[in-house]
C-alpha positions as CSV (number, residue, x, y, z in Angstrom):
1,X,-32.2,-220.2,40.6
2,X,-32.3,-220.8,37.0
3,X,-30.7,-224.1,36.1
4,X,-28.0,-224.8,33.5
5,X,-25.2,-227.2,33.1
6,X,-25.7,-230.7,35.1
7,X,-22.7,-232.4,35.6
8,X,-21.9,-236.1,36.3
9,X,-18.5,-236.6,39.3
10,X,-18.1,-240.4,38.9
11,X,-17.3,-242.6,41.8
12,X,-14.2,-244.0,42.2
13,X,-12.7,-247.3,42.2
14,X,-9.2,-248.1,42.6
15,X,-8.6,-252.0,41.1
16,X,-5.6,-252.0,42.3
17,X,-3.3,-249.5,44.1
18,X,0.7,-249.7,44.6
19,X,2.4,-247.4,47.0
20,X,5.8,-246.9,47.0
21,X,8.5,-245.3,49.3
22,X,8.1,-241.4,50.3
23,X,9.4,-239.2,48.2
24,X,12.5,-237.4,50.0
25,X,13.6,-234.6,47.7
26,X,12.1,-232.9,44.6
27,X,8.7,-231.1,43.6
28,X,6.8,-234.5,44.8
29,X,8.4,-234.5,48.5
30,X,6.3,-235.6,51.1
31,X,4.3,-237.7,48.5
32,X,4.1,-241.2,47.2
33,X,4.7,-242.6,44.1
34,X,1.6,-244.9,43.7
35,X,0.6,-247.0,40.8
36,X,-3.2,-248.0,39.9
37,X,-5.7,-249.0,37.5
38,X,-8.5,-246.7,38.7
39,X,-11.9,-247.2,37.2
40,X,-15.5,-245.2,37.4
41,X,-18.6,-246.6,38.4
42,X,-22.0,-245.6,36.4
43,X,-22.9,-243.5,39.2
44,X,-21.8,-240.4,41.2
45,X,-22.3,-237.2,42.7
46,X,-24.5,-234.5,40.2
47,X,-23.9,-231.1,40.1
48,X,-26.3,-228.9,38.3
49,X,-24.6,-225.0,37.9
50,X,-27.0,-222.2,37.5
51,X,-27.7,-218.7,37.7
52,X,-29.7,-216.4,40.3
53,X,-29.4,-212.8,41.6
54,X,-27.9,-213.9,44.7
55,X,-25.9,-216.8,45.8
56,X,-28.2,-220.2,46.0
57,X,-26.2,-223.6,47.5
58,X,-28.4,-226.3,48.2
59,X,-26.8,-229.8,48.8
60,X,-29.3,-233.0,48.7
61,X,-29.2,-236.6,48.4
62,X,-28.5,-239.1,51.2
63,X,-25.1,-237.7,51.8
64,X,-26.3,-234.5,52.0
65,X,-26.3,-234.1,55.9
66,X,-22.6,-233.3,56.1
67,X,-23.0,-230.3,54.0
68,X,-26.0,-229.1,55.3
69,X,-25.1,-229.7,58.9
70,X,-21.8,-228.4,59.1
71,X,-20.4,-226.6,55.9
72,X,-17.8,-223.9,56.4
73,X,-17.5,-222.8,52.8
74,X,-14.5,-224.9,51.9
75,X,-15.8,-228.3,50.7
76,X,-14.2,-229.0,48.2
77,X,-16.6,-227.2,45.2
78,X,-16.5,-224.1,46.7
79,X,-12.8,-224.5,46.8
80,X,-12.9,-224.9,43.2
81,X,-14.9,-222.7,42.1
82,X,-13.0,-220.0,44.2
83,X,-10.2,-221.0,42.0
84,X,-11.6,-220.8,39.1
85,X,-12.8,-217.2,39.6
86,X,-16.3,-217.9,40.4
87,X,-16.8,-216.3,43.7
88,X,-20.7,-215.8,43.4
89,X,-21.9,-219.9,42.4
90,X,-25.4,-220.9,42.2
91,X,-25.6,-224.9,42.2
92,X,-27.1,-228.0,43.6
93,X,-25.0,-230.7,44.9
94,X,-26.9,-234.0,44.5
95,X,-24.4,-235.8,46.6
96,X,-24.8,-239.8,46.1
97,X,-20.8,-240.9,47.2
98,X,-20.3,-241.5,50.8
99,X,-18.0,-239.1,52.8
100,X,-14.2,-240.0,53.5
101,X,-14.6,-243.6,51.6
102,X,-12.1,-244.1,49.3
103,X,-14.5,-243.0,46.0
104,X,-12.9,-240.0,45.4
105,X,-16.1,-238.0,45.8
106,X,-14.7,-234.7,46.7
107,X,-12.1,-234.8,44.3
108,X,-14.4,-236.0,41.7
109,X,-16.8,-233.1,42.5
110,X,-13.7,-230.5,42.7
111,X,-13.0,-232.0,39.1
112,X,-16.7,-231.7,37.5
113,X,-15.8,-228.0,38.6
114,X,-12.9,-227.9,36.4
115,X,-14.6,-229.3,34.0
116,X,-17.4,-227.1,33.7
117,X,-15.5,-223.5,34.3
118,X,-12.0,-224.1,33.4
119,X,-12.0,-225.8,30.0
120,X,-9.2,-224.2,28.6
121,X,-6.8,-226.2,31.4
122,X,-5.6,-223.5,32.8
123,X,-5.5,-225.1,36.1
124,X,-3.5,-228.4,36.9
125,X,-6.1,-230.4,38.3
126,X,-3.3,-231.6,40.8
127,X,-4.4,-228.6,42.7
128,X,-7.5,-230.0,43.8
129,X,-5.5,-233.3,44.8
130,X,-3.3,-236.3,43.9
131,X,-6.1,-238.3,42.2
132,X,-7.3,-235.4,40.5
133,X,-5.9,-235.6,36.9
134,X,-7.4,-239.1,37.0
135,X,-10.9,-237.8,38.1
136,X,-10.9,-235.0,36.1
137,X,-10.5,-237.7,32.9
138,X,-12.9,-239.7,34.6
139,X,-12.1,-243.0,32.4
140,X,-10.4,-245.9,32.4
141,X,-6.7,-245.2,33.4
142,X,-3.1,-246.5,35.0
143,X,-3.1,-243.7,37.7
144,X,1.0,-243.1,38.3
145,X,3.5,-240.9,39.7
146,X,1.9,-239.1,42.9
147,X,-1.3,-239.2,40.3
148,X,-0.3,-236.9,38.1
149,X,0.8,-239.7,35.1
150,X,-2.4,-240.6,33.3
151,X,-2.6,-243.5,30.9
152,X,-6.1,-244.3,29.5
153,X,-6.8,-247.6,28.9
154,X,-9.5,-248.0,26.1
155,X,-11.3,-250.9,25.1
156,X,-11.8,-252.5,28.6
157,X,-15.3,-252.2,28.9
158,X,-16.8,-252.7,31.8
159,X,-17.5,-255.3,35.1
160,X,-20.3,-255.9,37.5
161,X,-20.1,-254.7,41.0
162,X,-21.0,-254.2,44.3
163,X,-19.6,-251.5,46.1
164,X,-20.1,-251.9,50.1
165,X,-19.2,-248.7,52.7
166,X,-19.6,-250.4,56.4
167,X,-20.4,-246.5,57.6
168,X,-17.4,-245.6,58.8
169,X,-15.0,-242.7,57.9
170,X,-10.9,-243.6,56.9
171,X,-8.3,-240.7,56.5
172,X,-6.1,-241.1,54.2
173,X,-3.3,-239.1,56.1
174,X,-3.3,-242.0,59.0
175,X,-3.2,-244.7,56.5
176,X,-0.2,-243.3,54.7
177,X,1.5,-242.8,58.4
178,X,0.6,-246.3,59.0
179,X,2.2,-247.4,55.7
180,X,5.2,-245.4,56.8
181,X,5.8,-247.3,59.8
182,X,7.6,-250.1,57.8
183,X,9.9,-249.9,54.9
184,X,9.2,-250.1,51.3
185,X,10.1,-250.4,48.2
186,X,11.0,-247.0,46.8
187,X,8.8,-247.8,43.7
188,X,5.1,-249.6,43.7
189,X,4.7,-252.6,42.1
190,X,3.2,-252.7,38.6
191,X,-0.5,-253.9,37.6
192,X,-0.6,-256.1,34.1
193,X,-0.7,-254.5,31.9
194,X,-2.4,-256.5,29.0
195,X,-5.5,-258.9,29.8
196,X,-9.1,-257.6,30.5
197,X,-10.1,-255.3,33.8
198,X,-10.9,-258.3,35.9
199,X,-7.5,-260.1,34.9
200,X,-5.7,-256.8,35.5
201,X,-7.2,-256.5,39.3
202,X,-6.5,-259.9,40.0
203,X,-2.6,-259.0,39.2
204,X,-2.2,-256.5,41.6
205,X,-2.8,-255.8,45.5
206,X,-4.3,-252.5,46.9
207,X,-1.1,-251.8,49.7
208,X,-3.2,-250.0,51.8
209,X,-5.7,-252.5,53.0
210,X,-4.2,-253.8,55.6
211,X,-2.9,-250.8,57.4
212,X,-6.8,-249.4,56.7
213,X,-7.9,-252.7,58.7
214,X,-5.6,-251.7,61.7
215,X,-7.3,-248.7,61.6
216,X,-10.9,-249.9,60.8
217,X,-11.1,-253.8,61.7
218,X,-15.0,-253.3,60.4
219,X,-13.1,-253.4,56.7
220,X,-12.6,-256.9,56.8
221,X,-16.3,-258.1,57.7
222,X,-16.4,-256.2,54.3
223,X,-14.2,-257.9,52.7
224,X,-15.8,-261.9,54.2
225,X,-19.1,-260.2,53.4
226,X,-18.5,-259.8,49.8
227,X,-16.0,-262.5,49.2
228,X,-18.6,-265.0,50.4
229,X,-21.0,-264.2,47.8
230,X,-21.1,-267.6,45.9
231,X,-20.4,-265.4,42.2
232,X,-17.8,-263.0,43.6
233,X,-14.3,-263.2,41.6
234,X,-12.6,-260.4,43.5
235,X,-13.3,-258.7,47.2
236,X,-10.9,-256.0,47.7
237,X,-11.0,-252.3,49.5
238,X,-10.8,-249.0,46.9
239,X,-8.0,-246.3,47.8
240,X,-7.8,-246.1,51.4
241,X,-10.9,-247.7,52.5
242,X,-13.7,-247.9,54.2
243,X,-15.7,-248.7,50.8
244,X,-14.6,-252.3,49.4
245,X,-15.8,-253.5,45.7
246,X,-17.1,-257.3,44.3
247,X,-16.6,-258.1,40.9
248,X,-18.8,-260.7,39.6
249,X,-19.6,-262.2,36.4
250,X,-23.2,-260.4,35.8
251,X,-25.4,-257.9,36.5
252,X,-28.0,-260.2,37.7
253,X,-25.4,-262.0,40.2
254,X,-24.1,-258.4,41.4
255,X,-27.6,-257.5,42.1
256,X,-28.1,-261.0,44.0
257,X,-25.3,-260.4,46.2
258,X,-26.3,-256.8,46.8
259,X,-29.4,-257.8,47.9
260,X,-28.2,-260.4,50.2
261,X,-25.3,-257.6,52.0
262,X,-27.9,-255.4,52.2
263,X,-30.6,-257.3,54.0
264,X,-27.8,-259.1,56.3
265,X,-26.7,-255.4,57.1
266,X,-28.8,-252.8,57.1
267,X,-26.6,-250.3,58.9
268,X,-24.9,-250.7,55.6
269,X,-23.9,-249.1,52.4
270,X,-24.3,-250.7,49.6
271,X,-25.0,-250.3,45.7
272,X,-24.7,-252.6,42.7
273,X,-23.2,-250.9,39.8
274,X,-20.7,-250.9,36.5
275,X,-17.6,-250.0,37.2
276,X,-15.4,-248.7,33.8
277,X,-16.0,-247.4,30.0
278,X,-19.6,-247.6,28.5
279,X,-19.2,-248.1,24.6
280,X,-21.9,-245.2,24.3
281,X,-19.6,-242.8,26.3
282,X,-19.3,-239.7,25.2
283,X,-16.2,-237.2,25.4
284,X,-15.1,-235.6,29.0
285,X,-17.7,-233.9,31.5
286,X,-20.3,-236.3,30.6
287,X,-23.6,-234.6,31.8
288,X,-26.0,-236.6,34.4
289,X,-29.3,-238.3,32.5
């Protein structure tokens, strides 16, 4: 396979994340209104496109095994690329975002897709899922409606992090049945919306956290883990969990705690990262370096 375009699908991270009432009537039926300032981590899944005389997948990295072991065809860039008209691909999936984990990886992956073979927009990127107009921007945002109302939010910069996935798997569909279970508000709550991106997380909540720990009680040795890091300002789970984010004041101090998870844990996840808007960012579809 010749090699062409290599494309960066950004993990992930929900700061916060509102959820309001379901939606009982209307295009949006079914769905939740949701509210969240979503921000990317300096890291993600690579795709690199390319050309052969027949069909060549090859999916590596240490979240490869899923793929490999039991792909049907539909994952979720296959999916796209179907969609996009390109039933012949050639590419390499470098996957480096954990399965079912609240990063967005699949979507983020299904939007690199979009990115690469639909650039005239022809395609709402809500096909490929709620969060997918957010991923497909892959910056900075206020996430709202069912994820189809984008806001970017320039200027923020960026925070250190540690991003920590206890190995477990969380559907999304039993959290938002669990959420259902008890009434709410018919709209989410609002993030601030002035202040800098650690000020802004600390305003909110993420209203699926604790219906995630019901499911998965592991999320909240997580949560201690990281919230007993002597440096950590904020210990809080990202979409619907299992993966749960530190923000700390450093690099350094991030890489500390890291460090300290890691060894205590070993069956463990975990990466120290940036999570939000380099200054040397370049326009949309980024590619990896």
């Amino acid at each position: 396979m010749s090699l062409g375009h290599r494309e960066l699908a950004r993990a992930k991270v929900n700061l916060t994340l509102h959820v309001g009432a379901t939606i009982k009537r209307g295009k949006w039926m079914g769905y939740h209104p949701v509210e969240s300032l979503v921000v990317f981590a300096d890291f993600g899944d690579v795709l690199q496109f390319g050309t052969s005389e027949k069909r060549s997948v090859n999916y590596i990295g240490p979240f490869s095994k899923y793929f490999n072991e039991v792909d049907d065809g539909q994952n979720s860039v296959l999916k796209t690329l179907n969609m996009c008209g390109e039933t012949e691909p050639s590419f390499i999936l470098d996957k480096q975002i954990p399965m079912a984990a609240g990063l967005g990886g699949g979507t983020a992956d299904a939007a690199a897709v979009l990115r690469v073979f639909d650039k005239e927009q022809n395609i709402p990127p809500t096909k490929i899922g709620a969060d997918g107009p957010v991923c497909y921007l892959s910056r900075t945002s206020m996430m709202e409606g069912i994820g189809e109302d984008i806001t970017p939010q320039a200027g923020l910069g960026q925070v250190s992090a540690v991003l920590v996935n206890p190995g477990v798997a969380v559907s999304t569909a039993l959290i938002f049945k669990a959420l259902d279970a008890a009434p709410r508000p018919k709209e989410p709550a609002r993030t601030a919306r002035d202040g800098d991106l650690l000020s802004r997380a600390l305003s909110g909540e993420n209203d699926m956290q604790e219906a995630a720990i019901s499911h998965a009680p592991i999320i909240s040795d997580v949560l201690r883990a990281l919230a007993q890091q002597p440096d950590c300002a904020l210990a809080r789970m990202s979409g619907s969990g299992a993966t749960c984010f530190g923000i700390f004041r450093s690099d350094a101090e991030a890489s500390a705690a890291a460090q300290k998870i890691a060894n205590a844990q070993p069956g463990w996840w975990v990466r120290s990262c940036r999570l939000g808007d380099r200054p040397e960012d370049r326009d949309l579809g980024d590619a990896a370096s």
